[in-house]
N, C-alpha and C positions, 0 to 999 in steps of 0.2 A: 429135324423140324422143331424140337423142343428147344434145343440151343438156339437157335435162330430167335424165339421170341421171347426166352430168357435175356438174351443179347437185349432187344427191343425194352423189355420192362427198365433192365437194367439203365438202361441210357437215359443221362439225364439232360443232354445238348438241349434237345427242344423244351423240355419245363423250363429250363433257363431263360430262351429267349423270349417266351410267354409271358415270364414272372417278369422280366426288364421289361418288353409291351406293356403289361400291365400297368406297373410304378410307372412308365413317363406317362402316361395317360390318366392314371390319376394325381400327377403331381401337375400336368395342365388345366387339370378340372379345377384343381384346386386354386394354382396361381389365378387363371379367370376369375373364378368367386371371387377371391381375392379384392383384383382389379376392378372389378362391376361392385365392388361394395363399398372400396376406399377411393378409386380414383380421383372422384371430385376433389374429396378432404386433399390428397395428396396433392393433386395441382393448383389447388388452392395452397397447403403452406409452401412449396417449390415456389409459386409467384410472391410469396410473401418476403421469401429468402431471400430470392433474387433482388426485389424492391428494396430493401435491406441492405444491401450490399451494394446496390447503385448509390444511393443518395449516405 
């Protein structure tokens, strides 16, 4: 019975896929902020480029 949850301590498979959950979930939090803080500025100079590049 001791080995059994020796076994269980030892195993690290599931903190892994928690630590990977984790990081993409806050590297989407982040990208959002992100995007909800710059987007205007950004599609505003992308339209600028573009205008730019037409004429």
């Amino acid at each position: 019975m001791f080995n059994i949850v020796f076994n269980l301590v030892r195993d690290e498979n599931g903190a892994t896929i928690a630590e990977y959950a984790l990081l993409l979930g806050l590297i989407l939090v982040g990208v959002s902020v992100v995007v909800t803080a710059f987007g205007t500025n950004i599609s505003s100079a992308i339209s600028k480029a573009s205008a730019s590049l037409i004429s």
